[in-house]
C-alpha positions in Angstrom: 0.0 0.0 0.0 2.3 2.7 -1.0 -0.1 5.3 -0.8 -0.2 4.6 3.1 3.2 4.6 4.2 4.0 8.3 5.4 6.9 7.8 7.4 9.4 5.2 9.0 7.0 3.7 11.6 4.4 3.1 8.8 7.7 0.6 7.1 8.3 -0.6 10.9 5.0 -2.1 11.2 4.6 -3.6 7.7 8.0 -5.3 8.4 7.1 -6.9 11.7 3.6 -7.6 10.1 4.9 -9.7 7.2 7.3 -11.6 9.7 4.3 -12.5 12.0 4.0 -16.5 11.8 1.2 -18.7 13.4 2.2 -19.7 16.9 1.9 -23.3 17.4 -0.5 -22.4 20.6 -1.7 -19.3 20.4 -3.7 -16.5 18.5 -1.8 -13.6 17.8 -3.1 -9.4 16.7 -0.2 -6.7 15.9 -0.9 -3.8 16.6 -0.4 0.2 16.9 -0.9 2.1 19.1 -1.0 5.4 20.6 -0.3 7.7 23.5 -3.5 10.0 22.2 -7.0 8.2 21.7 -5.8 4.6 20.3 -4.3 3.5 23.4 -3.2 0.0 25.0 -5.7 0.6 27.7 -8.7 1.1 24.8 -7.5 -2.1 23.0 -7.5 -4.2 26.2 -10.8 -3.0 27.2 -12.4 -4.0 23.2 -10.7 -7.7 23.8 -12.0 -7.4 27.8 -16.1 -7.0 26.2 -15.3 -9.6 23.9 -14.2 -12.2 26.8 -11.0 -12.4 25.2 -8.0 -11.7 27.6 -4.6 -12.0 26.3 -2.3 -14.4 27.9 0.4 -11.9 27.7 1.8 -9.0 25.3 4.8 -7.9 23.9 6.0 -4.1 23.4 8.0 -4.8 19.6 8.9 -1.3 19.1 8.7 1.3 21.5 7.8 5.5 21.3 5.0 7.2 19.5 3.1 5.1 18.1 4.5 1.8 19.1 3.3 -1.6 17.7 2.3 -4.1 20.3 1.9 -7.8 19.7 -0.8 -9.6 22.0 -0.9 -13.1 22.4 -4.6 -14.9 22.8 -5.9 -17.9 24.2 -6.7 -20.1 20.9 -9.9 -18.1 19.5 -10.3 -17.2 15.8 -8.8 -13.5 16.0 -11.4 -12.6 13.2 -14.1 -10.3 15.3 -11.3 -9.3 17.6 -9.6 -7.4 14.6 -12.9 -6.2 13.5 -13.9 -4.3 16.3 -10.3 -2.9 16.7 -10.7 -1.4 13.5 -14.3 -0.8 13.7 -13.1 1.5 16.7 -10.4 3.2 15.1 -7.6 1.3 15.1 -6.0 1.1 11.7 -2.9 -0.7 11.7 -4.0 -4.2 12.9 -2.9 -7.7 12.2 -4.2 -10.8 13.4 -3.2 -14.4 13.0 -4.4 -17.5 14.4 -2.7 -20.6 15.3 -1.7 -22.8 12.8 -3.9 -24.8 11.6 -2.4 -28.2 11.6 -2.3 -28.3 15.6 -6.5 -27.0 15.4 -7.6 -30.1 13.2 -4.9 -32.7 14.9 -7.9 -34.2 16.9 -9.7 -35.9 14.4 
């Protein structure tokens, strides 16, 4: 999307969204935010109404905006992103576990 990218964190976050792979166990969303309006605290509060709380986070690049990776209990990340987005959040990335370890009990 090269009309998006307006400065270096905009390259930042692409980067560490294209290196996102599925975690064996867990659900993942990347994420930016903000010390102004899209804030950790907002983020954790959409996943809190959604009965979705994250087993743990992880700060992958730090300042103003900063891009935040949350790890999740094994749901399908699908509505999570949605309503991130839905409340203003526009750099989000979700993945879910991989797939092979989801169908193994057949």
């Amino acid at each position: 999307m090269p009309g998006h990218q307006t400065g270096k964190e905009w390259d930042q976050f692409d980067d560490l969204a294209d290196s996102l792979r599925a975690h064996p166990s867990k659900s993942q969303i990347l994420m930016e935010v903000r010390s102004a309006g899209y804030t950790l605290e907002k983020a954790l509060e959409i996943l809190e109404d959604l009965s979705i709380n994250p087993v743990q986070h992880q700060v992958l690049l730090k300042g103003d905006p900063c891009c935040i990776l949350f790890f999740l209990p094994n749901n399908d990340v699908r509505e999570a992103v949605f309503r991130l987005t839905e409340a203003g959040f526009t750099r989000v990335k979700g993945i879910n576990l991989r797939p092979d370890l989801r169908q193994n009990k057949s």
